[in-house]
N, CA, C and O of each residue as an XYZ file, in Angstrom:
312
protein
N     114.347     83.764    108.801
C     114.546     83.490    107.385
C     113.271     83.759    106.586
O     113.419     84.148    105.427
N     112.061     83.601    107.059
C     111.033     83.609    106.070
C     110.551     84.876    106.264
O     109.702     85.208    105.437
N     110.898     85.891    107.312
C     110.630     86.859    107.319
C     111.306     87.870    106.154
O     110.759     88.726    105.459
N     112.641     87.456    106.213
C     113.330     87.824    104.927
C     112.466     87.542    103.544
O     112.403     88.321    102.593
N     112.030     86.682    103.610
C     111.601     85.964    102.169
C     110.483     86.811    101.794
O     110.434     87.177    100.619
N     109.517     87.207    102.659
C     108.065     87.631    102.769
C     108.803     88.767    102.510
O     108.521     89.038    101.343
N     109.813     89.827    103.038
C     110.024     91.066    102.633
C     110.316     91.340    100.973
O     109.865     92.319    100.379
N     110.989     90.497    100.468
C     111.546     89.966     99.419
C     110.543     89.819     98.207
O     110.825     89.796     97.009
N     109.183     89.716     98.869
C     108.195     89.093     97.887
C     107.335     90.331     97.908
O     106.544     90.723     97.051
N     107.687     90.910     99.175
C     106.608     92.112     98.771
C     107.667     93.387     98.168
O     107.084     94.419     97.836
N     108.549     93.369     98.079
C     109.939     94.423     97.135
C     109.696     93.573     96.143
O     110.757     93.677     95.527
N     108.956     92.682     95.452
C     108.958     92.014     94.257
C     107.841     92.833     93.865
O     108.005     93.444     92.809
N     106.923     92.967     94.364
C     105.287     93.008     94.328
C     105.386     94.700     93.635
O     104.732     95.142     92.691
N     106.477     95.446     94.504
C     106.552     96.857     94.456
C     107.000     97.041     92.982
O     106.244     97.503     92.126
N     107.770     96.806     92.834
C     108.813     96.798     91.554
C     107.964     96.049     90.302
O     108.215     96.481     89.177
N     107.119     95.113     90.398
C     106.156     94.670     89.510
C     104.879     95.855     89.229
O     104.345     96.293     88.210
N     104.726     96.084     90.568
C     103.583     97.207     90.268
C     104.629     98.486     89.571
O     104.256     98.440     88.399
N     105.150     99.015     89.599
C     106.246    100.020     88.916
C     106.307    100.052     87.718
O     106.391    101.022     86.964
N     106.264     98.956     87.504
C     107.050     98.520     86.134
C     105.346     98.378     85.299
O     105.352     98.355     84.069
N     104.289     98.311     85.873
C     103.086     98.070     85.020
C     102.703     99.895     84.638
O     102.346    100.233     83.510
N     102.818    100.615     85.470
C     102.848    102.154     84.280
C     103.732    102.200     83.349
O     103.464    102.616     82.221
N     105.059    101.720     83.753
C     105.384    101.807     82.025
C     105.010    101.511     80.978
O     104.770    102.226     80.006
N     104.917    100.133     81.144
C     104.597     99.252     80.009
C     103.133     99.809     79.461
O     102.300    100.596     79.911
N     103.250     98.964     78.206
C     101.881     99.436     77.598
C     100.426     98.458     77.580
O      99.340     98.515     77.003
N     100.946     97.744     78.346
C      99.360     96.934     78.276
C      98.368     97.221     79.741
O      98.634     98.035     80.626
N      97.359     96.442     79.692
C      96.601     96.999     80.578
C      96.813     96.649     81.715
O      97.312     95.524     81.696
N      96.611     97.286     83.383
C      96.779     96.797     84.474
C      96.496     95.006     84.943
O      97.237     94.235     85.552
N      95.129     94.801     84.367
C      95.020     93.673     84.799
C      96.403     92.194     84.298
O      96.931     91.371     85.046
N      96.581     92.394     82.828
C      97.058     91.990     82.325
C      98.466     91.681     83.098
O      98.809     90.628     83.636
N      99.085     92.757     83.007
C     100.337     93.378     83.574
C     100.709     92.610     85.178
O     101.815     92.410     85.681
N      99.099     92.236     85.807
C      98.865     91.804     87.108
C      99.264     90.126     86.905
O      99.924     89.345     87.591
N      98.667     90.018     85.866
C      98.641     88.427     85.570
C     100.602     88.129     85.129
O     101.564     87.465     85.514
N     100.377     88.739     84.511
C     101.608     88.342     83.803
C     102.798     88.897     84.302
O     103.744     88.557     83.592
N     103.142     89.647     85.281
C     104.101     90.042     86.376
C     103.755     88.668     87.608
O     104.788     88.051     87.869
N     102.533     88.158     88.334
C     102.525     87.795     89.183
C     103.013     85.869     88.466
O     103.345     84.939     89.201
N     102.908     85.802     87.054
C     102.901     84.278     86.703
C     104.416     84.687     86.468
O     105.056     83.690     86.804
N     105.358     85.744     86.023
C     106.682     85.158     85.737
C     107.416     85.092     87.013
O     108.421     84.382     87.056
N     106.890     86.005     88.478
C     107.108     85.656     89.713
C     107.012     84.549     90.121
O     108.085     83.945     90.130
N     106.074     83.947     90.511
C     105.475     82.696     90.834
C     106.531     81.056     89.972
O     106.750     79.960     90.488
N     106.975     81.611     88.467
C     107.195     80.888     87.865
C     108.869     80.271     88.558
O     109.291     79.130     88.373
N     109.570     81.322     89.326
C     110.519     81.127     89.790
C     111.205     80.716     91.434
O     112.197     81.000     92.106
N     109.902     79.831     91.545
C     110.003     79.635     92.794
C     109.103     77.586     92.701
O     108.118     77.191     92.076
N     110.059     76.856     93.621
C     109.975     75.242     93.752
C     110.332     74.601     94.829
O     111.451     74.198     95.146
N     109.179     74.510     95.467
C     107.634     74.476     95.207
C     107.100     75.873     95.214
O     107.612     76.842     95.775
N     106.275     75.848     94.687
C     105.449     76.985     94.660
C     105.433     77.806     95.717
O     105.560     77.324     96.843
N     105.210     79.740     95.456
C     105.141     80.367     96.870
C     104.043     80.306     97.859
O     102.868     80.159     97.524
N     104.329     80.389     98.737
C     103.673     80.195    100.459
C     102.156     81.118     99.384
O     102.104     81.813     98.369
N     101.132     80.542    100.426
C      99.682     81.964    100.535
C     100.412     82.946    100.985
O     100.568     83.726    100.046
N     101.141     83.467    102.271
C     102.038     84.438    102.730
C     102.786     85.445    101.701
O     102.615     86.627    101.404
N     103.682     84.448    101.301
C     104.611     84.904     99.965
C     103.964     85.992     98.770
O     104.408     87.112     98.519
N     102.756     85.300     98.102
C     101.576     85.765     97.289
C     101.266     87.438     98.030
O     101.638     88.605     97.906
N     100.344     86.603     98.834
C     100.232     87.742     99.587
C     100.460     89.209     99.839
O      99.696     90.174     99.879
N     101.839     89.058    100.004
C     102.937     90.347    100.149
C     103.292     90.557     98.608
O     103.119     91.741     98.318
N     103.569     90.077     97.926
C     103.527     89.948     96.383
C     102.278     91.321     95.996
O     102.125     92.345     95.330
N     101.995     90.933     96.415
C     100.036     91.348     95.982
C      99.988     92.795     96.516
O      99.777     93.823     95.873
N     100.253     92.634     97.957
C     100.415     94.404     98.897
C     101.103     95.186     98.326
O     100.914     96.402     98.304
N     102.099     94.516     97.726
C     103.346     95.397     97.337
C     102.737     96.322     96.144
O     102.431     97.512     96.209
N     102.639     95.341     94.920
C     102.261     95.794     93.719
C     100.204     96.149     94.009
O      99.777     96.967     93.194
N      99.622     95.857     94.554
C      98.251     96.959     94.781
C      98.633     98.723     95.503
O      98.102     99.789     95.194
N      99.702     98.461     96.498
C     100.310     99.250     97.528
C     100.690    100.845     96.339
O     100.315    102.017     96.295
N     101.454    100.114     95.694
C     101.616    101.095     94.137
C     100.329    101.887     93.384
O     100.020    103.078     93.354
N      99.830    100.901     92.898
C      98.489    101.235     92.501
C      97.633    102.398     93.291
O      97.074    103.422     92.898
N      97.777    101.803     94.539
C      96.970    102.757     95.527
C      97.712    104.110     95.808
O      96.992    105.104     95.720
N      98.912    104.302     96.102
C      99.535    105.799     95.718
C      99.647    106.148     94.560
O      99.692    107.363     94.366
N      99.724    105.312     93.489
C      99.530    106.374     92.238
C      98.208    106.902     92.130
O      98.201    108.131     92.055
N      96.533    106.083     92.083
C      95.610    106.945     92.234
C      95.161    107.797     93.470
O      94.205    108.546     93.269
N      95.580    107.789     94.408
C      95.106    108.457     95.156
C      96.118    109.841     94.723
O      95.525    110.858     94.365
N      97.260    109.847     94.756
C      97.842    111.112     94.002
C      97.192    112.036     92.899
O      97.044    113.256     92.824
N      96.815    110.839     91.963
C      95.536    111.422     91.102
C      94.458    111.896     91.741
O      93.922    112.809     91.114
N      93.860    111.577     92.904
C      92.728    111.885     93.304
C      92.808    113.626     93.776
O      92.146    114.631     93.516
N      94.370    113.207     94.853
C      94.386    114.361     95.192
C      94.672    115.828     94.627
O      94.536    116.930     95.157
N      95.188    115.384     93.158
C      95.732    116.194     92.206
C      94.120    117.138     91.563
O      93.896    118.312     91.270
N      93.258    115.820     91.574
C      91.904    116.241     91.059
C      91.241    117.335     92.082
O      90.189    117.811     91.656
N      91.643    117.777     93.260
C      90.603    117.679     93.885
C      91.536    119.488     94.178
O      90.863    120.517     94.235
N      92.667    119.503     94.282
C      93.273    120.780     94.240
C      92.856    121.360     92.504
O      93.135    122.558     92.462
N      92.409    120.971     91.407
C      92.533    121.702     90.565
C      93.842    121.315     89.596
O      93.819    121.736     88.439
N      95.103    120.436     90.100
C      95.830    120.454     89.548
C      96.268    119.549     88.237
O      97.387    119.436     87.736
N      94.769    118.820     87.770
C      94.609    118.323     86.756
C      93.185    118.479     85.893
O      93.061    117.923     84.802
């Protein structure tokens, strides 16, 4: 069961990080305020675990979108 949950939190994490290129405010922001309306829906509060995977998910994003950039930089193709 909590293995489910932990998957759950990090497909949260993904989809939060996703959703912060759209929008128009800044990453950090976007970090705060994706991870507090997450957090906000859960009693008692989520596991360190839970967070956690939360966190992998939506950095996990972050980290293939710039490194795509990186690699885009590095062929010339930007």
């Amino acid at each position: 069961m909590m293995e489910a949950i932990i998957e759950q939190c990090l497909n949260d994490g993904i989809c939060a990080g996703q959703a912060a290129f759209v929008r128009d405010g800044g990453l950090h922001s976007e970090l705060k305020e994706s991870m507090e309306d997450w957090a906000a829906g859960f009693s008692p509060p989520p596991t360190d675990e839970m967070v956690a995977a939360w966190l992998i998910g939506f950095s996990g994003v972050l980290s293939q979108h710039y490194e795509a950039i990186a690699a885009a930089g590095k062929t010339g193709a930007i």
